[in-house]
NULO-83201 format. One record per residue (C-alpha): residue in three letters; x, y, z. Coordinates in steps of 0.05 Angstrom, whole numbers. Example, Ala and Ser with C-alpha at 12.3 -4.5 7.8 and 13.67 -1.06 7.14 Angstrom:
+------+--------+--------+--------+
! rest !      x !      y !      z !
+------+--------+--------+--------+
!  ALA !    246 !    -90 !    156 !
!  SER !    273 !    -21 !    143 !
+------+--------+--------+--------+
This chain:
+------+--------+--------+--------+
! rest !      x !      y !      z !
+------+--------+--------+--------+
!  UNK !      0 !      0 !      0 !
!  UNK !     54 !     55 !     15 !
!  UNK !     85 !     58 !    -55 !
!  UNK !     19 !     54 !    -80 !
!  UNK !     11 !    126 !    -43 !
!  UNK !     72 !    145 !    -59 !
!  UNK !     56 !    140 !   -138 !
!  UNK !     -5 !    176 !   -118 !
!  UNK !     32 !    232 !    -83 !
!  UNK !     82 !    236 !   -131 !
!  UNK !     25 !    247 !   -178 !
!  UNK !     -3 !    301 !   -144 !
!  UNK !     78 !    333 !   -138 !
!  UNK !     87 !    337 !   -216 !
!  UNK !    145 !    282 !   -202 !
!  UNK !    189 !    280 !   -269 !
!  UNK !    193 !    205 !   -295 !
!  UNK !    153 !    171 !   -236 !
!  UNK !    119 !    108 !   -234 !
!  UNK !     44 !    120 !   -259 !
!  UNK !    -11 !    102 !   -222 !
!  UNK !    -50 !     42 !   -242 !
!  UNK !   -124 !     55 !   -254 !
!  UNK !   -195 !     56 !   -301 !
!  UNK !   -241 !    104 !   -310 !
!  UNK !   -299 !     45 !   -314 !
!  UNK !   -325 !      0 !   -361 !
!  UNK !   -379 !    -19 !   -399 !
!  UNK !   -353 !    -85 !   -426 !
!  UNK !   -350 !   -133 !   -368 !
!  UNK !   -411 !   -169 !   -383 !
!  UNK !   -389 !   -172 !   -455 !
!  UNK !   -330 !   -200 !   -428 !
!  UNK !   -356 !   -252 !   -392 !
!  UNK !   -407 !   -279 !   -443 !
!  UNK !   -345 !   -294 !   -487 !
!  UNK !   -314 !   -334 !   -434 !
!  UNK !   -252 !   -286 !   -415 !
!  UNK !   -273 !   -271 !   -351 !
!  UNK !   -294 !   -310 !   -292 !
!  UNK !   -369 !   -297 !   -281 !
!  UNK !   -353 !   -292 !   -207 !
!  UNK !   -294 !   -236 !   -219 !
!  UNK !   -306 !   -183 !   -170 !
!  UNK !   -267 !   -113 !   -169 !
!  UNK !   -209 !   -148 !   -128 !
!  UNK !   -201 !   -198 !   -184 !
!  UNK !   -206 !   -154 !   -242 !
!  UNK !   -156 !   -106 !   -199 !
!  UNK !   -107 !   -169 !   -200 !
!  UNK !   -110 !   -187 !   -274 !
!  UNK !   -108 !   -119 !   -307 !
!  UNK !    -59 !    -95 !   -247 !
!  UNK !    -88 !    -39 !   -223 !
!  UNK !    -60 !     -3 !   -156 !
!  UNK !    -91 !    -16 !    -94 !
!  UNK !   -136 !     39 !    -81 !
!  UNK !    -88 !     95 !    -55 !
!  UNK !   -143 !    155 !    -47 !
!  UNK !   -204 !    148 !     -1 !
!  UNK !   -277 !    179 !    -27 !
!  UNK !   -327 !    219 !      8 !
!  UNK !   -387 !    227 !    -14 !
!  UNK !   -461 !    250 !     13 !
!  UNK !   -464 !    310 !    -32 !
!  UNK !   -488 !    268 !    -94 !
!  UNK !   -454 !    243 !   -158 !
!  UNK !   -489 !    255 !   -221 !
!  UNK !   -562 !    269 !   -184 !
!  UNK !   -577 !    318 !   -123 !
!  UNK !   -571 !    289 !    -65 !
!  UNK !   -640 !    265 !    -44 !
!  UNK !   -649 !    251 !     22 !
!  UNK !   -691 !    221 !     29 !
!  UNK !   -695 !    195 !    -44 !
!  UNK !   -759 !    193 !    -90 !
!  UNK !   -793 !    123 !    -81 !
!  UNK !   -766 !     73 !   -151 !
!  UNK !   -819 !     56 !   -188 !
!  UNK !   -841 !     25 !   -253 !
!  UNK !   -896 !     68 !   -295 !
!  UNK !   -908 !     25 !   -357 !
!  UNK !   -875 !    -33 !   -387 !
!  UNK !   -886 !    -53 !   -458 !
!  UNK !   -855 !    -66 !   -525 !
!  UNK !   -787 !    -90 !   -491 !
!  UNK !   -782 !    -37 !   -445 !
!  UNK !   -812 !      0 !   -378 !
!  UNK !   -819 !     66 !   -363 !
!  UNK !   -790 !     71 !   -294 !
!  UNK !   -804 !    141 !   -238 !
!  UNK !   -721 !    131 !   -211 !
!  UNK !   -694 !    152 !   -145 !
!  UNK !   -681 !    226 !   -174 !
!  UNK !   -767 !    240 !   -186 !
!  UNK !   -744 !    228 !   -261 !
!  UNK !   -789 !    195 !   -308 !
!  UNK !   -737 !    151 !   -353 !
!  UNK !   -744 !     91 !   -409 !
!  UNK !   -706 !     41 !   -408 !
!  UNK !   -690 !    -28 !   -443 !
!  UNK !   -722 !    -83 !   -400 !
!  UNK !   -664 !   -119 !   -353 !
!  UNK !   -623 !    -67 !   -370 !
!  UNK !   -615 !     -9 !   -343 !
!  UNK !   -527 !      7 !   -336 !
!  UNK !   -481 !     17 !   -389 !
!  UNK !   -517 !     55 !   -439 !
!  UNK !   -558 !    121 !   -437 !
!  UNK !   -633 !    114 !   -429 !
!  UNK !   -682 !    164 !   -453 !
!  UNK !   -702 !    215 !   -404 !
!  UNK !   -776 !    231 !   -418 !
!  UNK !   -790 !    280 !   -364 !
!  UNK !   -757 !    311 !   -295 !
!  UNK !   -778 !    339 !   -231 !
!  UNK !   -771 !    421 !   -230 !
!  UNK !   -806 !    454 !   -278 !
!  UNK !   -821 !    517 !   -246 !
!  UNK !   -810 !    550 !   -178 !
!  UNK !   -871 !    516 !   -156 !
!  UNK !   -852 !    446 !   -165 !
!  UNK !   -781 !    468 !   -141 !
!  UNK !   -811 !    491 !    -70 !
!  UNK !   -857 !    417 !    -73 !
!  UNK !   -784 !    378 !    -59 !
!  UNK !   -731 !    426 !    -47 !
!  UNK !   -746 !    398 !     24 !
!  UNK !   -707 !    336 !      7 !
!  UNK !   -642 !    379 !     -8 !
!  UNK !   -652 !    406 !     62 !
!  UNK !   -572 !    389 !     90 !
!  UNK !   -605 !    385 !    164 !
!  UNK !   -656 !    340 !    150 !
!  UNK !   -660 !    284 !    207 !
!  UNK !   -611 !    224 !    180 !
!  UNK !   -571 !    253 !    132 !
!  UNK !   -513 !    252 !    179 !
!  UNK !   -541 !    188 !    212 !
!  UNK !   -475 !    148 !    243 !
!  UNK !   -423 !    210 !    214 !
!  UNK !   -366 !    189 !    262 !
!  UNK !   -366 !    111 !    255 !
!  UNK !   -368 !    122 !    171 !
!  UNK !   -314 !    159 !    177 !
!  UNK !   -273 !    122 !    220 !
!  UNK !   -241 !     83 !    153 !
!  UNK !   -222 !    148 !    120 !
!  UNK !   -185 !    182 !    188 !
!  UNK !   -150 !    111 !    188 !
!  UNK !   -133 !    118 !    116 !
!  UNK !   -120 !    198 !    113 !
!  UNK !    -61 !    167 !    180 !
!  UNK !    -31 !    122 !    125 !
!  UNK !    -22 !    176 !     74 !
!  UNK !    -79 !    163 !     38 !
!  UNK !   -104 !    224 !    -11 !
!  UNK !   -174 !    244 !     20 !
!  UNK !   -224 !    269 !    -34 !
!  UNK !   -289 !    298 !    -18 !
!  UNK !   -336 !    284 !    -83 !
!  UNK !   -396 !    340 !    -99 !
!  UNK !   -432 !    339 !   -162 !
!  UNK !   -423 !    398 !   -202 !
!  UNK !   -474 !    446 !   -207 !
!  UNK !   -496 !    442 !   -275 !
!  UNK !   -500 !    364 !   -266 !
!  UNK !   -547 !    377 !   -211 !
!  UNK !   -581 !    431 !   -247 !
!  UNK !   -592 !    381 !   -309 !
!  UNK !   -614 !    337 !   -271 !
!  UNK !   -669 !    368 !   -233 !
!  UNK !   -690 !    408 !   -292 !
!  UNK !   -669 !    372 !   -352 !
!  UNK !   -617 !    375 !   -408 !
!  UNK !   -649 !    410 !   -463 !
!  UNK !   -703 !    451 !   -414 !
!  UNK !   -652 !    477 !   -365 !
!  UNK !   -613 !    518 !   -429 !
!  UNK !   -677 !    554 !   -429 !
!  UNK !   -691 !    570 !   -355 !
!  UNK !   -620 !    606 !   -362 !
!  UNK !   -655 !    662 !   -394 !
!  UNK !   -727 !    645 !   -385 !
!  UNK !   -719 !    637 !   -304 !
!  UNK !   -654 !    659 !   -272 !
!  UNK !   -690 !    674 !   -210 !
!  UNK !   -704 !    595 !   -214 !
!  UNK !   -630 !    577 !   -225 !
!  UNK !   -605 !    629 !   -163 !
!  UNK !   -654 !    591 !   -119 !
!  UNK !   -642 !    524 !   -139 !
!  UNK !   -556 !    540 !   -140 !
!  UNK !   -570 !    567 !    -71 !
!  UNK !   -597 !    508 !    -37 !
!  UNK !   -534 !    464 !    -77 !
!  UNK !   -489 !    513 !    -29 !
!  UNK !   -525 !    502 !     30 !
!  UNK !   -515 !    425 !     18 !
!  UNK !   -440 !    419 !     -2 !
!  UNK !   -416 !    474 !     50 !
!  UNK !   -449 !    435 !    109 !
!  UNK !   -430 !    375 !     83 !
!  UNK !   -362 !    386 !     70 !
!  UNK !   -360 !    417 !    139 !
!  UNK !   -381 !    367 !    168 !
!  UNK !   -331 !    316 !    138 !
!  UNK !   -275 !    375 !    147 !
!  UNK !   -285 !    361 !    223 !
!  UNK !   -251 !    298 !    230 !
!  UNK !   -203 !    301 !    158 !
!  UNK !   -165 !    345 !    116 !
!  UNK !   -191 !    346 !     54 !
!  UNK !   -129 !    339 !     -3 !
!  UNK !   -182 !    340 !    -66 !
!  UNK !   -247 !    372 !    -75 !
!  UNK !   -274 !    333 !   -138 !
!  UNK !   -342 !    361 !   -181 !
!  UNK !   -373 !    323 !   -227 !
!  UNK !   -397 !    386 !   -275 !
!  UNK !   -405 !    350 !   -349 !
!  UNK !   -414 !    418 !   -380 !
!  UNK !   -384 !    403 !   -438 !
!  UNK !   -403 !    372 !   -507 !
!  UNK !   -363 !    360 !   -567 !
!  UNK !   -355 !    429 !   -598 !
!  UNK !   -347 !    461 !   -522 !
!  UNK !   -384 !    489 !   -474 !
!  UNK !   -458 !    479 !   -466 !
!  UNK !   -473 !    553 !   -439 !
!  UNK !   -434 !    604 !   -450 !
!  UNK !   -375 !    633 !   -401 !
!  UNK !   -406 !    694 !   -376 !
!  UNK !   -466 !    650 !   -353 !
!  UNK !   -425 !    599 !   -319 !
!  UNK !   -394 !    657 !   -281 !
!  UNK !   -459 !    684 !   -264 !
!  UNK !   -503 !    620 !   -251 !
!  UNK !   -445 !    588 !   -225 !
!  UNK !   -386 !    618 !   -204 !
!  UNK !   -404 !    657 !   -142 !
!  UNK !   -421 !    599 !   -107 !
!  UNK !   -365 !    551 !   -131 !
!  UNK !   -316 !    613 !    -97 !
!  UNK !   -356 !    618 !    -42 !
!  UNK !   -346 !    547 !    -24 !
!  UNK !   -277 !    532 !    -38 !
!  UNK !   -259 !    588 !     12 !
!  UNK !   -300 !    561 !     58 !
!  UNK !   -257 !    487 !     50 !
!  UNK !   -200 !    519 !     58 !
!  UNK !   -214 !    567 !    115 !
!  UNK !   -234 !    502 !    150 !
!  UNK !   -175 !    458 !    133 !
!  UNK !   -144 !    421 !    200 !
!  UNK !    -79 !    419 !    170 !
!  UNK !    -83 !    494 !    135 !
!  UNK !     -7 !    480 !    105 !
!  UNK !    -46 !    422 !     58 !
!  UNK !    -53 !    444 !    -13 !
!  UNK !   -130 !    432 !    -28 !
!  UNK !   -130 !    403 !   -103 !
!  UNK !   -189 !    420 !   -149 !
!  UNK !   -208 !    375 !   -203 !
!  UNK !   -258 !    385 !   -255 !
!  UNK !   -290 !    325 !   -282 !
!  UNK !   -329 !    344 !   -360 !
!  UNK !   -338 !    304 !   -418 !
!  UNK !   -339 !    333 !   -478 !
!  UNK !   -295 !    387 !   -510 !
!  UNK !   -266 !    419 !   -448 !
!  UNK !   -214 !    467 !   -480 !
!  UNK !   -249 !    533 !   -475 !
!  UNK !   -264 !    507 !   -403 !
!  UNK !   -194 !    499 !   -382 !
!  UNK !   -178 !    572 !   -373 !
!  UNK !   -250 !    590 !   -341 !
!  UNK !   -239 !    541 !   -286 !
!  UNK !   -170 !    546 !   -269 !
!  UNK !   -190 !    624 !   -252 !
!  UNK !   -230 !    598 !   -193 !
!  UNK !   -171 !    553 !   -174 !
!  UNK !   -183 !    483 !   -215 !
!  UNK !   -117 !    450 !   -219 !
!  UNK !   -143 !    381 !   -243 !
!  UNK !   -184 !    361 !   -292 !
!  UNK !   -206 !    286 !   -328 !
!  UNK !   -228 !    249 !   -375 !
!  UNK !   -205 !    286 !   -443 !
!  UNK !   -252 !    249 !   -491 !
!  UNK !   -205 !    251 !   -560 !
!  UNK !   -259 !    237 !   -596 !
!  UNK !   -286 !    308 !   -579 !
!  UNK !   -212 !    337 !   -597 !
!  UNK !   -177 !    335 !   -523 !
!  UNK !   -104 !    318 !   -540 !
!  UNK !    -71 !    308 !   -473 !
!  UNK !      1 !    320 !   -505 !
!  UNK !    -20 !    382 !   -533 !
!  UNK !    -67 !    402 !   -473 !
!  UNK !      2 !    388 !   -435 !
!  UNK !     52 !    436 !   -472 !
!  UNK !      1 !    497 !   -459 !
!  UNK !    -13 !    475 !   -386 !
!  UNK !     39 !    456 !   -357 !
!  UNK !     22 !    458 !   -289 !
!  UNK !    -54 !    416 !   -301 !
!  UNK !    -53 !    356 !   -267 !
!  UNK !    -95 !    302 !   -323 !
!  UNK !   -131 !    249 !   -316 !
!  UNK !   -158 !    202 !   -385 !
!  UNK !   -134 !    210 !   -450 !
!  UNK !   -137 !    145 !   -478 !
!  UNK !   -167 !    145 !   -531 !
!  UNK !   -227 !     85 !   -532 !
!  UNK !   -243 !     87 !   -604 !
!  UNK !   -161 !     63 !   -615 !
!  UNK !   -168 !      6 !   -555 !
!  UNK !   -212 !    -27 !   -603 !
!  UNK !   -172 !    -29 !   -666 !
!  UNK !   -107 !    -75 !   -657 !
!  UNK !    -43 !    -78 !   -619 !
!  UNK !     -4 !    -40 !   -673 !
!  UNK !    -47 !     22 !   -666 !
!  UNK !    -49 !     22 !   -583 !
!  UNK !     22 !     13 !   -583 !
!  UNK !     25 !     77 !   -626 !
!  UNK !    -11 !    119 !   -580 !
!  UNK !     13 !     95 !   -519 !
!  UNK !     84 !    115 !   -545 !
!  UNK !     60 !    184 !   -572 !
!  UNK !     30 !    193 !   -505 !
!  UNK !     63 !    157 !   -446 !
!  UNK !    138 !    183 !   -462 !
!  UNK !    121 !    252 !   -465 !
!  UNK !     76 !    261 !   -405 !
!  UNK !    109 !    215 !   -352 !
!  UNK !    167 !    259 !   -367 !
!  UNK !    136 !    317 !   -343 !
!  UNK !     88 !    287 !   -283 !
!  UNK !     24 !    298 !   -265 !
!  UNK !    -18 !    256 !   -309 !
!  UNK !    -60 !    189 !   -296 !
!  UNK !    -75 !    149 !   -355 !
!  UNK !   -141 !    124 !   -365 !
!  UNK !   -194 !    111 !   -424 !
!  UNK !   -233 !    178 !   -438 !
!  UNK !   -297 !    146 !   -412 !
!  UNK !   -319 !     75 !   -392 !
!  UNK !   -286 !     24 !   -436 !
!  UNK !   -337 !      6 !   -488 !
!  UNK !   -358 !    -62 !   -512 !
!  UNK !   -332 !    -54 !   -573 !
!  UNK !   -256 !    -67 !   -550 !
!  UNK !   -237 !   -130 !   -551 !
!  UNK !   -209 !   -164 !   -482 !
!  UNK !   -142 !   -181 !   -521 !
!  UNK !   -138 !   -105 !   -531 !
!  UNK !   -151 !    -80 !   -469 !
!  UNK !   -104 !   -137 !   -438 !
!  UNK !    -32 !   -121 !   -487 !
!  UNK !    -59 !    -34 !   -470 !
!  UNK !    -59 !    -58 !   -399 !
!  UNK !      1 !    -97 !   -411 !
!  UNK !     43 !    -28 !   -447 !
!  UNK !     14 !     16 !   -380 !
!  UNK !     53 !    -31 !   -336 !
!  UNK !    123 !    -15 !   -368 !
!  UNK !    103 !     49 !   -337 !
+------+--------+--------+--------+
């Protein structure tokens, strides 16, 4: 475990030429996988750790501010609406109305027929379940976090996850119908940003009481593949001020207030014109860099030096052949280990379409690293 946190550390330190860490951003493939025989049906995440060699798990998560919905709490009651025709239209844990393929509902993107907040009237009807003091939320705080005080003793990297706030904007409102509340409502967006405030600065406060935090990680996904889904000046109005707000807030409460707190950015997408807007509010991490939406990590590199990176890979070359991996692992790997600072993983979830004796000789190039 300790040289697994040193790599990490190292990573975080812009160390020239060190040993990688050893990771995946996710798949989508294991099933596939498995169907075709070259994978145990019973391999858990331990296994599949062992046979791709992955790191042991070096940073330690927190969560309770929600991942790519708001955090519920409680949650909307699951339940299926209609099912026909090969698939059911399920009410999810979110209040979202979504269709999905029957017996299947992970690793591909359902359609999202309808979501909760359409106005500030059906805001007010459950903004009660974003309340940060509602009874239970915090239910058992000091025995959960028992592991991660254990872990942050070893040297362990302590990251506190929040969804972004256009994540949980999009998905209270919508993808398509939340573009238009932008101009059509603000007041609606204000209200809505407020209460995601409220929620990550009492959770993170809460957490902040018994760690240091070294990473504050949002899931934002404000990006598609020609950019940015709203423009900058209304991510520095809808969103900004309350992104500053609470990073000072982290920091002011840091235990250890000599501990650099790390910012990453997590968006898909095109996230170029994004780089430079978020590092003004302090982001000084950011993953995946989909190539297929024209993030070159190489390039992204030379102009920022000082970025720490996380994806890259492109997932559209792990399923061509060995010849073309080994090509862009050697365009890639040389260059950036050099200079420090970057994780390699696939730009997303490793799709079905690349073959297990692809992923295995990628998996087997990453470990010369």
């Amino acid at each position: 475990m300790e040289n697994y946190i040193s790599r990490m550390r190292d990573f975080y330190s812009f160390k020239p030429g060190a040993r990688i860490v050893q990771e995946e951003f996710g798949f989508y493939c294991i099933e596939k996988w498995k169907s075709g025989g070259f994978i145990d049906e019973s391999a858990d995440g331990d296994k599949l750790s062992e046979l791709f060699g992955y790191d042991a798990n070096a940073k330690f998560m927190l969560w309770r501010t929600g991942s790519i919905i708001a955090p519920f709490w409680p949650c909307f009651e699951e339940k299926i609406l209609e099912s026909a025709d090969g698939r059911e239209l399920v009410s999810d844990s979110a209040g979202r109305k979504v269709l999905y393929f029957k017996g299947r509902r992970n690793g591909f993107m359902p359609e999202y027929v309808d979501h909760p907040v359409k106005d500030m009237a059906t805001w007010e009807k459950l903004k009660w379940r974003l309340d940060p003091d509602t009874p239970g939320r915090f239910a058992s705080l000091g025995e959960s976090m028992e592991p991660c005080i254990r872990g942050a003793k070893d040297g362990m990297v302590v990251c506190q996850h929040v969804i972004g706030g256009y994540m949980y904007l999009r998905s209270l409102i919508g993808p398509l119908e939340l573009l238009y509340k932008f101009r059509d409502d603000p007041n609606l967006i204000f209200e809505i940003m407020g209460t995601w405030f409220a929620m990550a600065d009492k959770v993170t406060s809460e957490h902040q009481k018994y760690v240091t935090l070294d990473e504050l990680y949002m899931g934002e996904d404000i990006c598609y593949n020609h950019g940015l889904l709203i423009s900058p000046e209304m991510v520095r109005e809808f969103l900004f001020p309350y992104y500053e707000q609470l990073f000072a807030n982290v920091k002011s409460r840091q235990l250890d207030k000599s501990r650099k707190l790390h910012i990453q950015i997590d968006t898909d997408g095109n996230c170029l014109d994004a780089i430079d807007l978020y590092k003004s509010i302090g982001m000084d991490y950011m993953s995946p860099f989909e190539a297929a939406a024209g993030c070159d990590v190489v390039e992204i590199r030379k102009k920022y030096p000082d970025l720490l990176m996380r994806g890259g890979i492109d997932k559209r070359i792990l399923a061509e052949d060995k010849d073309s991996i080994d090509r862009e692992v050697e365009r890639i790997m040389p260059f950036m280990v050099e200079r420090g600072g970057y994780i390699p993983t696939c730009d997303h979830g490793v799709p079905e379409e690349v073959p297990f004796e692809n992923y295995m000789h990628y998996r087997k190039r990453m470990l010369e690293y």
